[in-house]
PLY file of the C-alpha trace (Angstrom):
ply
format ascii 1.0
element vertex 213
property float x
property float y
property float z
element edge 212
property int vertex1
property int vertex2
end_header
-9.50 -15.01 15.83
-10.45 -13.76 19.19
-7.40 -11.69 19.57
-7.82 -10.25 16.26
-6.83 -6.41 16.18
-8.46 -3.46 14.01
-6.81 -0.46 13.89
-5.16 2.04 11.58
-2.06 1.45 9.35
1.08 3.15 10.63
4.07 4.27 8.95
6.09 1.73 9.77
3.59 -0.53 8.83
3.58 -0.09 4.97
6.48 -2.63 3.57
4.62 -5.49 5.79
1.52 -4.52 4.43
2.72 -4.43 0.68
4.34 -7.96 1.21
1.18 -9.22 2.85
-0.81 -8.19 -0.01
1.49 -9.96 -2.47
1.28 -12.90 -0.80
-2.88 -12.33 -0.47
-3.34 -11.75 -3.84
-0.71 -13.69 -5.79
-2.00 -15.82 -9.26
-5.41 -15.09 -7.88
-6.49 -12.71 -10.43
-3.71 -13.16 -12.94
-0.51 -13.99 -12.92
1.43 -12.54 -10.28
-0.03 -9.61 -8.97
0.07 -5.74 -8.93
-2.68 -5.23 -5.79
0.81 -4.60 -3.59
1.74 -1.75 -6.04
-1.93 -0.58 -6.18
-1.42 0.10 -1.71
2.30 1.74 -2.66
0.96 4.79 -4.63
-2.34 4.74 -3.59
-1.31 6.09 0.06
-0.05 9.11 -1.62
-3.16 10.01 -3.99
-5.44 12.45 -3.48
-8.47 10.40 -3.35
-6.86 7.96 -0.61
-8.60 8.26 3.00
-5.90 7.60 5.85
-8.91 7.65 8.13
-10.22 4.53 6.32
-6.83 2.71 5.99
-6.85 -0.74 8.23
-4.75 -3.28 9.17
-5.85 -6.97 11.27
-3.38 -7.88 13.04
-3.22 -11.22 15.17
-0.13 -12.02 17.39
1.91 -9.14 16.56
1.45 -10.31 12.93
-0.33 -8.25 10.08
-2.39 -10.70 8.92
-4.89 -8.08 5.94
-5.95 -4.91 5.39
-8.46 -2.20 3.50
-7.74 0.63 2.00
-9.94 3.28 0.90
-10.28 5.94 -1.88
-13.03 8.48 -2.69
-15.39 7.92 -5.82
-18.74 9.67 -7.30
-21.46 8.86 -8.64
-23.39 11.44 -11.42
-26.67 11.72 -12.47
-28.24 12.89 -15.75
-28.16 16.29 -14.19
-25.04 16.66 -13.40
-25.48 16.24 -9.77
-22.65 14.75 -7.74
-22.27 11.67 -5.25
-19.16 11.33 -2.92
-19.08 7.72 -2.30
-16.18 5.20 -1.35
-14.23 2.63 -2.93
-12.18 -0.15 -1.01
-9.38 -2.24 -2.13
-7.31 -3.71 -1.99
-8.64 -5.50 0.43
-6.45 -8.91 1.06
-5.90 -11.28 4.36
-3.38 -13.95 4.19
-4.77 -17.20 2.41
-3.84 -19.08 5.47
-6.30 -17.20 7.46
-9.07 -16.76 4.73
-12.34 -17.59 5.21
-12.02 -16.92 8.97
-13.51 -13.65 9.39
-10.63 -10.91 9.56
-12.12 -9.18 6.40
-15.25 -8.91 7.49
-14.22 -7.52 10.88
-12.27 -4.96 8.57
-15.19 -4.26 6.43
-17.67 -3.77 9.71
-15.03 -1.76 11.32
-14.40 0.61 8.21
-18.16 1.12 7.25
-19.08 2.11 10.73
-15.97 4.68 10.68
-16.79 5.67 7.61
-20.74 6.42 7.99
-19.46 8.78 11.12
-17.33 10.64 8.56
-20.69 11.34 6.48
-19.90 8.80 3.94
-23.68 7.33 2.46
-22.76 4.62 0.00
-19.53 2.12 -1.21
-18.92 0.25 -4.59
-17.22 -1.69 -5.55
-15.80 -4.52 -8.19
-15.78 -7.97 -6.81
-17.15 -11.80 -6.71
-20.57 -11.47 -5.30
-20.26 -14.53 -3.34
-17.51 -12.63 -1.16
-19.34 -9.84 0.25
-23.44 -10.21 -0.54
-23.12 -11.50 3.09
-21.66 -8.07 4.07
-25.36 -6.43 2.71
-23.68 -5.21 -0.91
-25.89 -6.37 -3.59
-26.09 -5.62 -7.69
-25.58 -2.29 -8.80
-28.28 -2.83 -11.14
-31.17 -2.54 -7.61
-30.21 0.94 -7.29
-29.57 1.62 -10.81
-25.75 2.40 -10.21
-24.46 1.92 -14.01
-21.30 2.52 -15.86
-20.83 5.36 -19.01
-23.63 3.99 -21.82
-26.05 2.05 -19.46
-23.83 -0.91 -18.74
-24.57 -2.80 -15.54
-21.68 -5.19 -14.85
-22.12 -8.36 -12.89
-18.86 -7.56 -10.61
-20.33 -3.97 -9.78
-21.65 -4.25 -6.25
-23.09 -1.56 -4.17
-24.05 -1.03 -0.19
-25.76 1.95 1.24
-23.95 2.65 4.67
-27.55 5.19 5.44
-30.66 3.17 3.95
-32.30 4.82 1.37
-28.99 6.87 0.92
-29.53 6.18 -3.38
-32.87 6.97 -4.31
-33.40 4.63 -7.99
-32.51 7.44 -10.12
-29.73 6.36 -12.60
-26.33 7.50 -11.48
-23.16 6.74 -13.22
-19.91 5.24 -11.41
-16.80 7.06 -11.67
-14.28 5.27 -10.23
-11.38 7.09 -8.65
-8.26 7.11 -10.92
-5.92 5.75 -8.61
-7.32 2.34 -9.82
-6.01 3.14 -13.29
-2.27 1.80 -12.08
0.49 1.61 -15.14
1.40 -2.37 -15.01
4.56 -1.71 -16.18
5.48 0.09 -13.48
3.64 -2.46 -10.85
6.24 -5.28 -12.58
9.14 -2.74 -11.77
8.00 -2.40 -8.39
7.76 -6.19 -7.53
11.16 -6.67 -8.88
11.89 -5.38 -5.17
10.40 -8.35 -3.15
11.48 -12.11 -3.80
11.34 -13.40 -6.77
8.53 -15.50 -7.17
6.74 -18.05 -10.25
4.01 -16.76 -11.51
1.41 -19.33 -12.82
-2.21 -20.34 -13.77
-4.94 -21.10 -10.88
-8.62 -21.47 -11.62
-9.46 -18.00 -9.95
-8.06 -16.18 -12.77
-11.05 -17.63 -15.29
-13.36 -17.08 -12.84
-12.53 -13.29 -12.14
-12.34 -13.22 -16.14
-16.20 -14.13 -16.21
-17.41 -11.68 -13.53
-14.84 -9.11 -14.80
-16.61 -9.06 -18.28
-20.43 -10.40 -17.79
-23.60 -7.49 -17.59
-26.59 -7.67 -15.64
-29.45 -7.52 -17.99
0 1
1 2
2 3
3 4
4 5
5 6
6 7
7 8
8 9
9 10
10 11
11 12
12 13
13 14
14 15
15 16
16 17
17 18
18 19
19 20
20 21
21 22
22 23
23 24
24 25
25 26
26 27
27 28
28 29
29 30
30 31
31 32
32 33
33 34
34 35
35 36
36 37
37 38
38 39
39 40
40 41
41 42
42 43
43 44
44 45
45 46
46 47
47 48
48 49
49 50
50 51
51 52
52 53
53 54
54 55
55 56
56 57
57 58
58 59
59 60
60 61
61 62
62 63
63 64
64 65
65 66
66 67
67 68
68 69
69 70
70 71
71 72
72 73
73 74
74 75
75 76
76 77
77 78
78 79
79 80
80 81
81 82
82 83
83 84
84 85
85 86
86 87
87 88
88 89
89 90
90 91
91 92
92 93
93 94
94 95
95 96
96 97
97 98
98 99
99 100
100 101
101 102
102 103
103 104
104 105
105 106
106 107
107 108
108 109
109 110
110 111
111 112
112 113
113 114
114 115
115 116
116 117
117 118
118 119
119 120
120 121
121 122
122 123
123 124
124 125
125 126
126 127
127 128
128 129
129 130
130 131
131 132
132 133
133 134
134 135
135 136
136 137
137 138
138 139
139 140
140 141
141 142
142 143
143 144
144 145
145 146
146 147
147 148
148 149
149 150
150 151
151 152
152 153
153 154
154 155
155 156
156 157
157 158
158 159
159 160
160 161
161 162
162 163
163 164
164 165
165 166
166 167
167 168
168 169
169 170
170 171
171 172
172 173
173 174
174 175
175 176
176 177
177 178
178 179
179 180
180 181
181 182
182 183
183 184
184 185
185 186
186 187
187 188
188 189
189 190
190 191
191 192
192 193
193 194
194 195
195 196
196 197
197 198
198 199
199 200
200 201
201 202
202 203
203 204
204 205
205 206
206 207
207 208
208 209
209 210
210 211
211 212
């Protein structure tokens, strides 16, 4: 991965990224996916940061990618928290494991600290990025609507001591909110393809509905 390239998405880089993503994500959450559709109308929402968009690339080839959208966290006081969101976030499985999305990550926190950005969260395994310093929203008391902590809520201060304990509620950016029956329209446009069961899907059902206590 030495020749591994950051740098921002262009234009004419948006139908290789969406069919890099399907391939990324495919029967890994579900089956099929909808993470390519999630990059397709996310580019032109209002929360979406261009500045934080990224591509790896490796021999010409776009190999993954990050996107970005803006979030908030809200206290009991009404008081408001810009803070990011990223995904999708997907690298080919072929060169998973191998350190492109952690070069993206590194690259897109450090560009996004310089554009006064304090904190990220986001919903994931926790054995994918606790090595990228994100750890349980429940140590800085990041929570959902009624108190709930869940297990796949992960948060990383990009400024230490950025969140200072005080509970703050997660409102997530509604570009995540994407209508699934328009995400099956949209891969009707790319090669068919089976959908089918893999062992990933339970597992992301677990984290997806478990609470820290």
């Amino acid at each position: 991965m030495e020749k591994l390239i950051i740098r921002n998405e262009k234009a004419s880089d948006k139908a290789e990224v969406e069919a890099m993503l399907r391939n990324a994500f495919w029967d890994v959450y579900m089956p099929g996916c909808s993470e390519h559709y999630l990059a397709h109308v996310m580019r032109e929402h209002k929360d979406f940061i261009p500045e934080l968009d990224l591509v790896a690339e490796l021999d010409g080839k776009i190999i993954g990618s990050i996107m970005y959208a803006r979030s908030v966290l809200k206290d009991g006081s009404g008081n408001e928290k810009d803070v990011l969101t990223f995904g999708p976030l997907g690298i080919l499985p072929e060169f998973q494991r191998k350190g492109a999305g952690k070069a993206l990550m590194e690259r897109s926190f450090a560009a996004a600290l310089e554009m006064g950005y304090e904190a990220v969260v986001i919903f994931g395994n926790p054995g994918n990025y606790v090595s990228s310093g994100f750890k349980s929203c429940k140590k800085y008391n990041v929570c959902l609507e009624g108190d709930v902590f869940p297990t796949a809520m992960l948060v990383k201060e990009l400024k230490p001591g950025a969140l200072d304990g005080r509970k703050q509620f997660y409102c997530e950016s509604p570009v995540y909110n994407i209508d699934i029956s328009a995400a099956e329209e949209f891969d009707k446009l790319f090669e068919p393809r089976e959908k089918g069961y893999r062992p990933s899907q339970e597992k992301f059902f677990i984290y997806s509905h478990s609470l820290v206590q």
